[in-house]
DRENDO-215353 format. One record per residue: residue in one letter; x, y, z of N, C-alpha, C in turn. Coordinates in steps of 0.02 Angstrom, whole numbers, plus 50000, padded with zeros to 5 digits. Last residue first. Layout:
AXYZXYZXYZ/...
***
This chain:
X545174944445988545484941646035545964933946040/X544224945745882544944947745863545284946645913/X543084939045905543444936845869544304939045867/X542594948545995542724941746031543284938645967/X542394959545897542934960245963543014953845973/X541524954045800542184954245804542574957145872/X540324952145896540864944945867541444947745840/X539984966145936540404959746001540524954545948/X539874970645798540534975345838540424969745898/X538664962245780539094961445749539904964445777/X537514968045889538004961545867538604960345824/X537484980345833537934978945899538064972345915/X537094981245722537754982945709538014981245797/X536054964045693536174970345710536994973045712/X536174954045549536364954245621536244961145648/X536034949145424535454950945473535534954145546/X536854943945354536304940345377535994942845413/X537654955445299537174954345260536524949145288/X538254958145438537614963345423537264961145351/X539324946745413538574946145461538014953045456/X539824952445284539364946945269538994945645346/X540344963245314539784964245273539684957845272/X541404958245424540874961845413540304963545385/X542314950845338541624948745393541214950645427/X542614960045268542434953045238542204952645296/X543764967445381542984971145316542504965845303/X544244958145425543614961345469543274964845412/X544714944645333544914950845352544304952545382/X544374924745362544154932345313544644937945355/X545334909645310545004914745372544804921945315/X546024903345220545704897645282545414904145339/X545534899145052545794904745088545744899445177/X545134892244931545914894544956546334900045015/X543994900444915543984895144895544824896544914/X543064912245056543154911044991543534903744988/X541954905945177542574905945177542784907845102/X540514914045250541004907645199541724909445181/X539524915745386539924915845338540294911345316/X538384906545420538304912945421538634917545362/X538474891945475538554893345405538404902845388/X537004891145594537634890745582537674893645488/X535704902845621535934896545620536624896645581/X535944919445715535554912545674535984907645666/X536194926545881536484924345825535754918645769/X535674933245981535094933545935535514928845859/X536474936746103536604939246050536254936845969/X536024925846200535914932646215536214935446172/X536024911846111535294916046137535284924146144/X537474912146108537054911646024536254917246059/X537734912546224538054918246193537644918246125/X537204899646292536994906246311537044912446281/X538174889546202537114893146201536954899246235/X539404888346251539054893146198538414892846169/X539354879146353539664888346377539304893146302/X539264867246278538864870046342538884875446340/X540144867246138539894866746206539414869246261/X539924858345979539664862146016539654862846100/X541084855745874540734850745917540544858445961/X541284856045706541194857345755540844855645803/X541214848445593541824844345625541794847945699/X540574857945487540304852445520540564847745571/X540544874645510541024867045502540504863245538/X540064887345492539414880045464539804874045462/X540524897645527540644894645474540134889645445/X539974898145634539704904945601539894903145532/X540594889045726540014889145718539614894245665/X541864894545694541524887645677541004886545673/X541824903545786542104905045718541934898545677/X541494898645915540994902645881541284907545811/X542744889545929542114887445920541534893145888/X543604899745959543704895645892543124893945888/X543214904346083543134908646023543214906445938/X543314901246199542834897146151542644900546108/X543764908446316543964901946286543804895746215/X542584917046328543354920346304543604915646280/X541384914246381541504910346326542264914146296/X541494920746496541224912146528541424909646433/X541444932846462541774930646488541924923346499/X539994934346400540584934846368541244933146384/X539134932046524539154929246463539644927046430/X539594942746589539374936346621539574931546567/X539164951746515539964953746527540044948946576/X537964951246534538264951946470538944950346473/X537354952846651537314947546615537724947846551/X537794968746675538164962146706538114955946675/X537054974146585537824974146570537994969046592/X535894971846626536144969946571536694969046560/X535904976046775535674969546762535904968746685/X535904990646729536274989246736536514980446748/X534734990246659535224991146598535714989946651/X533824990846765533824985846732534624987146689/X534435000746850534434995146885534534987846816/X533815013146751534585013346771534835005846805/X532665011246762532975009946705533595007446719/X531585003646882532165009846885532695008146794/X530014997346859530534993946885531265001746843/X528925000946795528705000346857529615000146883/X528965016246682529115008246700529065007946770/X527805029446641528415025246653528325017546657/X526785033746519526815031346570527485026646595/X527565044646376527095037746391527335038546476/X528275055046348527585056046354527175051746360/X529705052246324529365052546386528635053446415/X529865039446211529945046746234529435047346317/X529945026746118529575030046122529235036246150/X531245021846170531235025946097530535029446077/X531015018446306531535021946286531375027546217/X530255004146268530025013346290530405016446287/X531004998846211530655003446154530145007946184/X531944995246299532334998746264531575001246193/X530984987646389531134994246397531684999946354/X530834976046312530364981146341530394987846358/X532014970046300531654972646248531114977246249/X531984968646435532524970446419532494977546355/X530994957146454530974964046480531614967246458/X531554948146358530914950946357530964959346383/X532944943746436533034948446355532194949946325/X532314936646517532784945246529532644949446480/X531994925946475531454930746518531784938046534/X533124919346422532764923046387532204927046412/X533694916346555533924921746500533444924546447/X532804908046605532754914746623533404921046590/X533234898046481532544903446522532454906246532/X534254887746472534274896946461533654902546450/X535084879446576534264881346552534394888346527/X536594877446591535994872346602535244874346575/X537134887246550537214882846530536874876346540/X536604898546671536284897746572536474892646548/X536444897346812536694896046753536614893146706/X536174911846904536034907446901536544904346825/X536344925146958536614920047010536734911746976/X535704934146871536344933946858536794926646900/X534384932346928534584928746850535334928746832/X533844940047023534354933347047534644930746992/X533064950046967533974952046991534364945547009/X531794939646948532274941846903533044947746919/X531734937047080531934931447040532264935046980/X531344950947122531774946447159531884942047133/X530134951647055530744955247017531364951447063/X529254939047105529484940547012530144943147022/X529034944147233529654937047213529644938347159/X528594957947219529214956747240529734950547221/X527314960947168527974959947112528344959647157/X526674961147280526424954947258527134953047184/X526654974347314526954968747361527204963547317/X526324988047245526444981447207526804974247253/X525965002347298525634994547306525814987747279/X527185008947292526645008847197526055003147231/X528115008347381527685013947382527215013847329/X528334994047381527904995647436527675003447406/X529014995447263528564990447267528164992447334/X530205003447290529585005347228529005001947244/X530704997447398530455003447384530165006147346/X531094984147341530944984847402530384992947389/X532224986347244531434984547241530934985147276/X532874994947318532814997947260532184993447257/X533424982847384533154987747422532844992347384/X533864976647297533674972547323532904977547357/X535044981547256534494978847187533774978447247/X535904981447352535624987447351535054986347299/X535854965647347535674970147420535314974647407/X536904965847253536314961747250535884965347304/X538044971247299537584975747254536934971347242/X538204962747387538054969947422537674973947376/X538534951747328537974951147357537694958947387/X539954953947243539064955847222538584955347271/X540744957447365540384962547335539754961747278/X540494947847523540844949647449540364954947431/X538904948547600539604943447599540094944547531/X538074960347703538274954347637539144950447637/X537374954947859537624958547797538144953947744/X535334953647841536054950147847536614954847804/X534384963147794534714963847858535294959647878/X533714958847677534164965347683534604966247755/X532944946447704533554949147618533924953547629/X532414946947798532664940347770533184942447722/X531744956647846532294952347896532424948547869/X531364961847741531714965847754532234961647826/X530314953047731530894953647661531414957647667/X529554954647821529714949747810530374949747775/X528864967447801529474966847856529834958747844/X528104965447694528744970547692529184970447723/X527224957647737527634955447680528164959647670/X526544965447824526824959247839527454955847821/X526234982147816526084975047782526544970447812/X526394992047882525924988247945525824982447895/X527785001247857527204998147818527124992947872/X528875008147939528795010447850528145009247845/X528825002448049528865009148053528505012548003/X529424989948006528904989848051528514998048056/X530364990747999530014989847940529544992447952/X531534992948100531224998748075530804997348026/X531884980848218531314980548143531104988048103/X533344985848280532664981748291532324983048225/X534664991048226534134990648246533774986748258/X536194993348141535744985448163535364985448220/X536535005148000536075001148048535964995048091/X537585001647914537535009547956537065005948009/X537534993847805537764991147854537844997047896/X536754995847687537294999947700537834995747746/X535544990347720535974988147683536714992447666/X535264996947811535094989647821535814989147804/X535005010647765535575009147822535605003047830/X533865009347706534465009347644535145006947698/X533105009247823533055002147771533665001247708/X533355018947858533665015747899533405010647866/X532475029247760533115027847772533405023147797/X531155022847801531395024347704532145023647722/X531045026347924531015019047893531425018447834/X531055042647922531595037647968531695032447931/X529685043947866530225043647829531035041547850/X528865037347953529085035647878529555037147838/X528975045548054529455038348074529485032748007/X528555057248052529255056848061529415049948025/X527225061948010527545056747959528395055747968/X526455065348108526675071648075527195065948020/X525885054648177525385062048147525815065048096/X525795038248173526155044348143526015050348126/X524655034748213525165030648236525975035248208/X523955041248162523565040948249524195037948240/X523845040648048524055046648066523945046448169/X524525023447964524075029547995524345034748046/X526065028947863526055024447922525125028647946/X526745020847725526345025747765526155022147805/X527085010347624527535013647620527205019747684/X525365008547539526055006447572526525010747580/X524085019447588524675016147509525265012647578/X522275012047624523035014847641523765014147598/X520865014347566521415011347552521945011347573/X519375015347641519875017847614520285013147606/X517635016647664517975011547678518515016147627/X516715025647774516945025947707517615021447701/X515225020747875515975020647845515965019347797/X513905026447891514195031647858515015029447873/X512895018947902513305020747946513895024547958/X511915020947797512275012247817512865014547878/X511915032547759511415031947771511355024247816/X513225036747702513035038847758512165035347792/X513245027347587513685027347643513385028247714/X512135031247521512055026647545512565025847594/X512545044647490512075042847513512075036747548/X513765040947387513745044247476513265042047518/X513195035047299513705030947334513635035547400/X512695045247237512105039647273512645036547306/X513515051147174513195055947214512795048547267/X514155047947039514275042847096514035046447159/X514085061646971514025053646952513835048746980/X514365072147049513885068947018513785062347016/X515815062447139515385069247098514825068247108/X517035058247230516285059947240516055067047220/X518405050347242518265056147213517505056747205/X519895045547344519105043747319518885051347287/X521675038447323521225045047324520515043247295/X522415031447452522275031147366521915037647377/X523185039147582522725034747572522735035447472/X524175045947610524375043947645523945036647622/X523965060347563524405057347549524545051747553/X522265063247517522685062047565523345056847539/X520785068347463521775067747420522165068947491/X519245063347432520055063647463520595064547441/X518075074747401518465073147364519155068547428/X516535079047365516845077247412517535071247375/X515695093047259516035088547259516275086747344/X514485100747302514645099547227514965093647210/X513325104747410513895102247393514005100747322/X512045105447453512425111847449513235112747419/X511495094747467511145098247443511585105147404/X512085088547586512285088847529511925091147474/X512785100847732512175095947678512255095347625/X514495094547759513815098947764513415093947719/X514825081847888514715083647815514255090147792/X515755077648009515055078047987515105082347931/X517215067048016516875071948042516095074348003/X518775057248041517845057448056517665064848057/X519315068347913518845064447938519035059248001/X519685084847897519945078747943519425075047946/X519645097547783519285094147831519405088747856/X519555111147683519955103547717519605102447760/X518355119447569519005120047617519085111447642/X518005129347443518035123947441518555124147517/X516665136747333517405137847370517485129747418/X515685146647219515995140447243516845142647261/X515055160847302515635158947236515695151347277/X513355167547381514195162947374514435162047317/X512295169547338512565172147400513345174347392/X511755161147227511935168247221512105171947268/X513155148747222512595152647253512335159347224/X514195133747198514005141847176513205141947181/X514445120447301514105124347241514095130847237/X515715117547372515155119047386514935122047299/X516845103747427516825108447359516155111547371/X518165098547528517345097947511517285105547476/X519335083947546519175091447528518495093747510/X519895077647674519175078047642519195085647611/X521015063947762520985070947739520355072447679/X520855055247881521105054547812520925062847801/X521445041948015521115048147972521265049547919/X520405026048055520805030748046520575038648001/X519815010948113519415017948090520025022848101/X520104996448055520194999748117520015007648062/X520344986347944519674987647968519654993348041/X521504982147885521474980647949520524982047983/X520834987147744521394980047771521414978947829/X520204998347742519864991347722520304984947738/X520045008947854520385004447826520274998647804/X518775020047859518955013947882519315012247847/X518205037447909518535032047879518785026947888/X516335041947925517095039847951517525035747924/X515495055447930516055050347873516485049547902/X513865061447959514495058247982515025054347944/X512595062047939513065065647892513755064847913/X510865059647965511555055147986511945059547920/X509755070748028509915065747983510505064347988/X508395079648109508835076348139509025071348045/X507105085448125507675088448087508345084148078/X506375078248164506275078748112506685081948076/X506715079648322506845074348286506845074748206/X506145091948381506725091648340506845086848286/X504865087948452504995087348368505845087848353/X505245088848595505305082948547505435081648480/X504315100748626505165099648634505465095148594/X503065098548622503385098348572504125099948558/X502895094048778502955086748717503235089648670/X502505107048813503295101948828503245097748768/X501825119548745501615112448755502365108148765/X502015134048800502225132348752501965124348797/X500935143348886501295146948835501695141048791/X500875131948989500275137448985500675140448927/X501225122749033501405122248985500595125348945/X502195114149182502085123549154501985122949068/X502725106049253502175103849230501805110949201/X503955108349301503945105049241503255103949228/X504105125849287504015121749331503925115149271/X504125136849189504375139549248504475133149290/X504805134949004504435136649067504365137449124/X505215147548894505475141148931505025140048999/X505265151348735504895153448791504975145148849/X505835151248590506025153648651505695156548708/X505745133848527505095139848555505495141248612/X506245120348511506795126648547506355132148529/X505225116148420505575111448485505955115448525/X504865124148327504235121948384504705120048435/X505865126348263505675132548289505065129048338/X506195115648234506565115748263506395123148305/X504995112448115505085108548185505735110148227/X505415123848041504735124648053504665118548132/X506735116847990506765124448010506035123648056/X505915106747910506585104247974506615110048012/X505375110547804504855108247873505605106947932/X506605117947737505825121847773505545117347845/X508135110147792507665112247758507015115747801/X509235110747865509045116547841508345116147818/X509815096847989509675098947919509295105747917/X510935090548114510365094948085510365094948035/X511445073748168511555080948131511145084648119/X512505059648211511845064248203512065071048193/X513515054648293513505052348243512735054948196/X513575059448422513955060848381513855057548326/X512535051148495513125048148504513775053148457/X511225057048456511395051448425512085050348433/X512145073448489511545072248464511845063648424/X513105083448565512875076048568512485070048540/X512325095048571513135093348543513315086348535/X511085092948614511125093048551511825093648506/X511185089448732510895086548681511035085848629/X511625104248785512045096148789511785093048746/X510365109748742511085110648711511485106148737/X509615104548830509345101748758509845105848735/X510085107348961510145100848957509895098048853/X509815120748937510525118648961510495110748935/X508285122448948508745123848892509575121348890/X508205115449088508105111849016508295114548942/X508595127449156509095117849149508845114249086/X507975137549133508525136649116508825131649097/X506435132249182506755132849119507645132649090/X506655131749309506725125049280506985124549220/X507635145049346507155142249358507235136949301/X508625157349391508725153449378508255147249387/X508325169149499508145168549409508355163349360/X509165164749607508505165949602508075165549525/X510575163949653510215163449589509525162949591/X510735161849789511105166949766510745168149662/X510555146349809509825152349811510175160649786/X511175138749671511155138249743510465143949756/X511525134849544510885131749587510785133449648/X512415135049447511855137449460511355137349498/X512985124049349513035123649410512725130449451/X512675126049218512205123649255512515122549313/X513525136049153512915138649179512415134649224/X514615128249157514675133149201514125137149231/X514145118849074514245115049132514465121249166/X513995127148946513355122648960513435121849049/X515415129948939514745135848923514235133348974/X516055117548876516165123248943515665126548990/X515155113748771515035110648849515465113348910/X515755123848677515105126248710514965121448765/X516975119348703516755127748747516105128748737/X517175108248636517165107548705517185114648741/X515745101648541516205104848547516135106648614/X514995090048484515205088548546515755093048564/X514405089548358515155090148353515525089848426/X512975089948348513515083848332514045082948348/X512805105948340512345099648344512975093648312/X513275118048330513985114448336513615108348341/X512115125248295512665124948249513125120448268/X511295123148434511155120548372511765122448303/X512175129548522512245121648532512045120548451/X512035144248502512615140848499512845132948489/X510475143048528510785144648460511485141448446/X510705139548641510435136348615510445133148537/X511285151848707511585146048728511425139348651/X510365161548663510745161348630511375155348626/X509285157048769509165155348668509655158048626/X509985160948859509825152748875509535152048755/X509995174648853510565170948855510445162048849/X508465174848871509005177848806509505173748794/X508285172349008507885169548968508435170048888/X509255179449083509365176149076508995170549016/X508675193149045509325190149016509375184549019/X507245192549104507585193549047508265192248999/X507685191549231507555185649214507675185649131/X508375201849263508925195549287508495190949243/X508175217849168508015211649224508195204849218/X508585228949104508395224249096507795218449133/X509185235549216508685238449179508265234649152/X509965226749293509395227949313508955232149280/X511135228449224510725221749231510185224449245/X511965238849288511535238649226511065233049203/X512845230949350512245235349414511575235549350/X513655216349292513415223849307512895225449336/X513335201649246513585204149309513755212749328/X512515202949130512115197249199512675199249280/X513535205149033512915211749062512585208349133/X514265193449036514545200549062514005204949057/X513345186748940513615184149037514005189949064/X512965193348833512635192748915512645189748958/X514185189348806513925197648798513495197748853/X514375177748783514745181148825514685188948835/X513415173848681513565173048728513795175348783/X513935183448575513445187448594513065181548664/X515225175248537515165182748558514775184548589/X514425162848493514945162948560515055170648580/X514045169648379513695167448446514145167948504/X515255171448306514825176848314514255177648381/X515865157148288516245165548340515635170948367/X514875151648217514995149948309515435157348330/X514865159248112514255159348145514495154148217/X516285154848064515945162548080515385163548115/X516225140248068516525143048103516395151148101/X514975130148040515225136048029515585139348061/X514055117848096514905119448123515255124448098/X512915113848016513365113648000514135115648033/X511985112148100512215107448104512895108848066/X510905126748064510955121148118511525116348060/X511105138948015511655135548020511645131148055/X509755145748029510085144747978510685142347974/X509785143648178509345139048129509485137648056/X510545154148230510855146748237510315142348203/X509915165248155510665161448141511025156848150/X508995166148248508885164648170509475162148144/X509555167248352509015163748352508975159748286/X509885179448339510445175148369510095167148342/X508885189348358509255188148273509825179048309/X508285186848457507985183148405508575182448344/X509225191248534509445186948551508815181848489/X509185206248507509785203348497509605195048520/X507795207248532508175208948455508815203648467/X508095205448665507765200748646507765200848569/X509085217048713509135209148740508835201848698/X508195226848694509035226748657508995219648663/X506985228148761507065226048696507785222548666/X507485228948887507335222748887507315222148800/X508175241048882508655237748888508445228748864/X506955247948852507635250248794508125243448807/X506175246148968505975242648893506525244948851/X506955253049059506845245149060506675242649002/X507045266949005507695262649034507695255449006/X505995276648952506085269248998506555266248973/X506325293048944506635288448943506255281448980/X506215305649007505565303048955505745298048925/X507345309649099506665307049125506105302749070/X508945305549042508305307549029507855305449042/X509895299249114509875308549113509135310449084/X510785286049179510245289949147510065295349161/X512395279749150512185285749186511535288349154/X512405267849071512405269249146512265273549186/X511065261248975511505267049006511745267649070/X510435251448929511065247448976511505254248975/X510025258848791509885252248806510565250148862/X510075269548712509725270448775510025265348808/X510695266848590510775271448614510635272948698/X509815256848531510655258548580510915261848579/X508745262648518508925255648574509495255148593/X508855269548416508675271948484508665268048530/X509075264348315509715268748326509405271148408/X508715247348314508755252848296509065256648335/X509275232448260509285237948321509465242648288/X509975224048161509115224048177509075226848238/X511165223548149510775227448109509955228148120/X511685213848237511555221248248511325226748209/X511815204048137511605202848203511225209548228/X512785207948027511895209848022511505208248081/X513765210848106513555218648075512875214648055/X514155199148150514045203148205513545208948183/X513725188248025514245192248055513875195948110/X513175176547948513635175848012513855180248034/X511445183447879512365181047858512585180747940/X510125180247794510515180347835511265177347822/X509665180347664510175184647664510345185947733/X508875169647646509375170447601509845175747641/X507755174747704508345168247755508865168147717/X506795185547759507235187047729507945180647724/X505885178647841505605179247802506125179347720/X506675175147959506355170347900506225170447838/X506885186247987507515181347983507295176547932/X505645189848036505875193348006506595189247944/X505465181048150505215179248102505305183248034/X506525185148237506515179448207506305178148153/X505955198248273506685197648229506585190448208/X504705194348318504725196348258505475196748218/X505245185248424504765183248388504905186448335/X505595199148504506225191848480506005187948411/X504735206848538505225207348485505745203448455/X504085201748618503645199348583504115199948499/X504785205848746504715198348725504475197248654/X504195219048753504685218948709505145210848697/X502645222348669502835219648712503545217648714/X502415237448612502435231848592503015229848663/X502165251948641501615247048630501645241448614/X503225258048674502965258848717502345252848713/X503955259748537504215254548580503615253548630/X503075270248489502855262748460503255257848502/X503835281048558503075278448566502815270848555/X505045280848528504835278148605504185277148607/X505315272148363505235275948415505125275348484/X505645260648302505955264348301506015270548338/X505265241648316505025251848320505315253848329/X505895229648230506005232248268505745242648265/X505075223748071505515226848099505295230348152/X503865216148013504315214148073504995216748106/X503545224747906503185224447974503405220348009/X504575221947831504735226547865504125227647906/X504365209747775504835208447831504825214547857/X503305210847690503075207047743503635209547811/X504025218247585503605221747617503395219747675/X504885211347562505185214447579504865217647607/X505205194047527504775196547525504895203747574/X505935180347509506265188747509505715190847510/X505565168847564505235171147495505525178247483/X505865161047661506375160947613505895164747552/X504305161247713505025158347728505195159947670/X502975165347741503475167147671504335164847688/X502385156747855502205158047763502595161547714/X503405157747937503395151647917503095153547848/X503045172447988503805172047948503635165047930/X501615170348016501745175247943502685172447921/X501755160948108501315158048037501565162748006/X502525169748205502655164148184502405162248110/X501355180448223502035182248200502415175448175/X500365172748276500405175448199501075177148168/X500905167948383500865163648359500575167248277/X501135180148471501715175048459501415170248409/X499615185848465500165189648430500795181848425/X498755180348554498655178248466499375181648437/X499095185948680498815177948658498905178148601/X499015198248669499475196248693499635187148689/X497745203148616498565202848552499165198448616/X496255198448625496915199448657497505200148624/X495225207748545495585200448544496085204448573/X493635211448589494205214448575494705209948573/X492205212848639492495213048576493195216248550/X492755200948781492235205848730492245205648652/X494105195348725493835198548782493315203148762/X494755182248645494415188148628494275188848689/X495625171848699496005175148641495565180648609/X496445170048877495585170248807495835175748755/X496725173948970497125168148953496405164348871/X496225186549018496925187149003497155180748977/X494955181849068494995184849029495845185848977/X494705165849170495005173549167495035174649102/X494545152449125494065156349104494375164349115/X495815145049172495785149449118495025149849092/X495375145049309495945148149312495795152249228/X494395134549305494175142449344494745148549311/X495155121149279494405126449228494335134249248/X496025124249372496275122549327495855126949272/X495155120949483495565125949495495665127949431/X494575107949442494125112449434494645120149463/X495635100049450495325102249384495115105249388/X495865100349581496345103749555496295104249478/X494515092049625495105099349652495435105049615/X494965081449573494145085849565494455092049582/X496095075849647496245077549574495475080749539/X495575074949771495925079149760495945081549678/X494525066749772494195073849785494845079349770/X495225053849738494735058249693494725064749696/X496095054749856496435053649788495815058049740/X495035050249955495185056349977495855058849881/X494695038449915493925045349891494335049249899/X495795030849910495415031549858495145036549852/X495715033450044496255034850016495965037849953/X494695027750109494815033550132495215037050093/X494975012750078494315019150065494425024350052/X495865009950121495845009950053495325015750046/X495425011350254496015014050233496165017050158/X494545000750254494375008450277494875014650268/X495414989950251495024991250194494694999050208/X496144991950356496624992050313495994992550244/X495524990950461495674995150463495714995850385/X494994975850436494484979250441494914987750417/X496444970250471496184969150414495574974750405/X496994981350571496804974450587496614974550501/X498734988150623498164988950605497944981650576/X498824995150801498954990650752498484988750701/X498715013250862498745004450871498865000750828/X498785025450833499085023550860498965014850890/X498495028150698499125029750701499295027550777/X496985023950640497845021550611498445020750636/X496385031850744496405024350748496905019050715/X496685045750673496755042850731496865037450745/X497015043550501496525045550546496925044750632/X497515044250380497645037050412497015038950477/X498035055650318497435052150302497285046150335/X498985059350421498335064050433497895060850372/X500065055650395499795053250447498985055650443/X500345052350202500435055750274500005054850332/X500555035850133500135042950142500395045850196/X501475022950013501355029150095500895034550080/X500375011649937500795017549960500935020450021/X500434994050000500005000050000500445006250000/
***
């Protein structure tokens, strides 16, 4: 059974024990005494708004104080964004002391707002149109310290200033919900701290404590709705200085405040950070119901604005978050976002950087999203491929990336010391300058890189080809991790091994040389305006020479033989040592040249023109006679 206080329990409750009998007389008592209350406090409730002041005609006369906030609203919602110039200047701020005298000066927030609306194109972030909607006699008057003129109210100069200034504030954080504009947060954050320094002067009191504070809480608000998502840490400065607030030294500090406080936490926060505002009409139209600058006094206060519709925000609410993922490891890193905006008639397309994870403007407003990070391949989001975003962001908005080899992520290398350290102290391997621990490790999070780097490069070498084998080695090493090409490592690593190996047994991978070989001597001739070679010119031609001067050497002894063989003697017996020299010098079949009739050898002219008559190139021909004339 709930607790009740002593005084429904009766006498007989409170001081003996209670018997079953009690305990249903109890119920009783409870029950009717529960009814008569909540009869009570409806019929307080009915009594209350029959008064005149809470009725939208009195006689024959409509209250403006009832019907005014909510026309002023419908008129800026009906011409939103329509420039309409005539509408907006009946929502300009009075200009005189008379006409100040007749409008409520709460009621002036409303109209700058709706004014804001009307005109939405041409709100701008700066201080100068903030303050363009105060007239020359508001501040003039507004928070004087020394007042001199009796025909002066003080209070309505100061309470208007407060509430102009804090509708235009109003309008500017709607026209910039979510996006994080950095001119329109300075500008707030300014007129933040404008009235936390008037809230502590004597001048306050023209105003009044509650007034400002009401202001300051929809400029708090304003501030939250632009940074919506971004969990920035001066406006939760802002937020957690104002809500400690509580003691009795604050008096004007009522329910409302906390809940404006607590729906700007909210809203820096919004969906974990992974949520956002949008611009459009009905989004604008539900964000003006949900943050209605009128806050209430108690939580069950919802005589001027209905709580529940605090809530709508929601409708404004859409996912614009891009975070990047490594498609190889799958861990969420950063990357760099250049974002392109459309040309306006406000604006010139312009374009600035941006660190992902981070929230996107709307894309409505965008042209291009582009990466060109050093560090990752590069994604490019036009037109074209416009639905690919969409759907990104709409699936949880990871943007899956590529990382290039040879880079290290930026959480593990911000500023790219220890890549380029790697690059070096991998040539120091092989230098023999270095014997570190794994600097691979440093270069590339691939596997295959460090592998090849404790297996091939870190022993030191033994004689001098293996050193230049080494530096071949490392040279591959480095193209291949920075082009992505892991996967050409054992290829080209088999092909620098071709010199190790011997042609007299298989001449294969001789002839797999003299492919690529051929390959690159007709890029060569085809100029620089083609796409390079994956593999260093200078490396291969030098792989040539060596095989060559491999070759030629291994057959110095066997020079009769390839004078025999060019003869077509049949008495010649062929060795081993000279296939490799027929293959890597393109020779044809025997009998080449002839001998005239009485002779037993030619002069170099004579054997000359007869291997350029078979065909031979002139650089074949200048190595058989050198070999020959030896």
């Amino acid at each position: 059974m709930p607790w009740l206080p002593a005084w429904h329990w009766g006498s007989s409750c409170s001081a003996r024990a209670v018997t079953p009998a009690d305990s249903r007389t109890c119920r009783w008592r409870t029950s009717s005494t529960t009814t008569w209350w909540v009869a009570m406090c409806t019929s307080v409730q009915q009594e209350r708004y029959k008064f005149p002041c809470y009725q939208i005609r009195e006689g024959s006369s409509v209250n403006v104080d009832v019907t005014s906030p909510g026309a002023t609203l419908a008129l800026g919602l009906m011409f939103f964004d329509s420039g309409n110039t005539t509408v907006a200047d009946h929502m300009s701020a009075p200009c005189t002391k008379y006409s100040l005298d007749n409008v409520r000066p709460d009621f002036l927030l409303l109209r700058t707002l709706s004014k804001g609306l009307i005109l939405w194109s041409d709100v701008c972030p700066k201080k100068e149109w903030v303050e363009g909607h105060l007239p020359e006699i508001i501040t003039q008057y507004a928070f004087s310290e020394k007042p001199v003129e009796d025909n002066v109210d003080y209070e309505t100069m100061g309470q208007a200033y407060c509430n102009i200034l804090a509708g235009a504030c109003f309008c500017l954080g709607l026209k910039f919900a979510g996006s994080a504009n950095r001119e329109a947060f300075e500008t707030l954050h300014y007129y933040t701290k404008l009235f936390l320094s008037i809230q502590k002067k004597p001048v306050s009191e023209q105003a009044g404590k509650n007034t400002l504070e009401s202001c300051l809480m929809v400029t708090v608000l304003s501030l939250a709705l632009v940074m919506a998502g971004t969990g920035n840490l001066v406006v939760l400065r802002i937020c957690r200085y104002l809500r400690c607030r509580v003691s009795q030294a604050f008096p004007y500090v009522l329910y409302g405040s906390h809940v404006a406080l607590h729906m700007a936490v909210g809203l820096l926060f919004l969906g974990g950070g992974k949520l956002t505002l949008n611009t459009t009409a009905f989004s604008v139209a539900s964000m003006i119901c949900a943050f209605f600058p009128r806050f209430p006094i108690h939580s069950s206060d919802n005589r001027y604005h209905l709580q529940a519709f605090r809530h709508l925000y929601v409708f404004a609410v859409e996912p614009r978050l891009v975070i990047p993922v490594d498609i190889n490891t799958g861990n969420m890193v950063y990357v760099t976002l250049t974002v392109r905006f459309k040309e306006t008639e406000q604006y010139e397309g312009s374009e600035y950087t941006v660190t992902a994870p981070c929230n996107l403007p709307e894309l409505h407003l965008l042209e291009s999203v582009n990466m060109r990070d050093t560090r990752y391949w590069p994604i490019v989001i036009e037109a074209e491929n416009w639905g690919l975003l969409k759907q990104v962001l709409e699936k949880g908005g990871h943007l899956y990336v590529r990382q290039k080899a040879g880079c290290l992520p930026y959480a593990l290398d911000p500023k790219g010391y220890k890549t380029t350290f790697a690059r070096c102290a991998i040539k120091d391997l092989v230098r023999g300058w270095l014997s570190g621990s794994r600097v691979s490790e440093s270069f590339s999070e691939d596997p295959v890189i460090s592998k090849v780097t404790e297996c091939f490069l870190r022993p030191r070498a033994q004689g001098r080809n293996e050193l230049s084998l080494q530096h071949s080695f490392c040279k591959i090493l480095m193209k291949c991790t920075l082009c992505e090409k892991t996967d050409m490592l054992s290829t080209l690593f088999d092909l620098f091994l071709t010199l190790q190996k011997d042609f007299t047994k298989c001449t294969l991978p001789l002839w797999q040389f003299k492919l690529l070989s051929a390959y690159y001597q007709g890029w060569l001739r085809l100029g620089e305006d083609r796409k390079g070679p994956f593999v260093y010119t200078d490396s291969i031609f030098s792989l040539e020479h060596a095989i060559t001067s491999k070759v030629d050497d291994d057959l110095m002894e066997g020079r009769q033989q390839v004078l025999a063989y060019l003869e077509g003697s049949d008495s010649a017996f062929l060795q081993a040592s000279l296939f490799p020299f027929l293959v890597l010098h393109d020779l044809p079949g025997p009998g080449v040249i002839s001998l005239p009739e009485g002779s037993d050898r030619l002069c170099l002219p004579e054997m000359w023109l007869q291997l350029q008559a078979a065909g031979l190139a002139a650089d074949v021909v200048t190595v058989l006679l050198s070999l020959l004339q030896k």
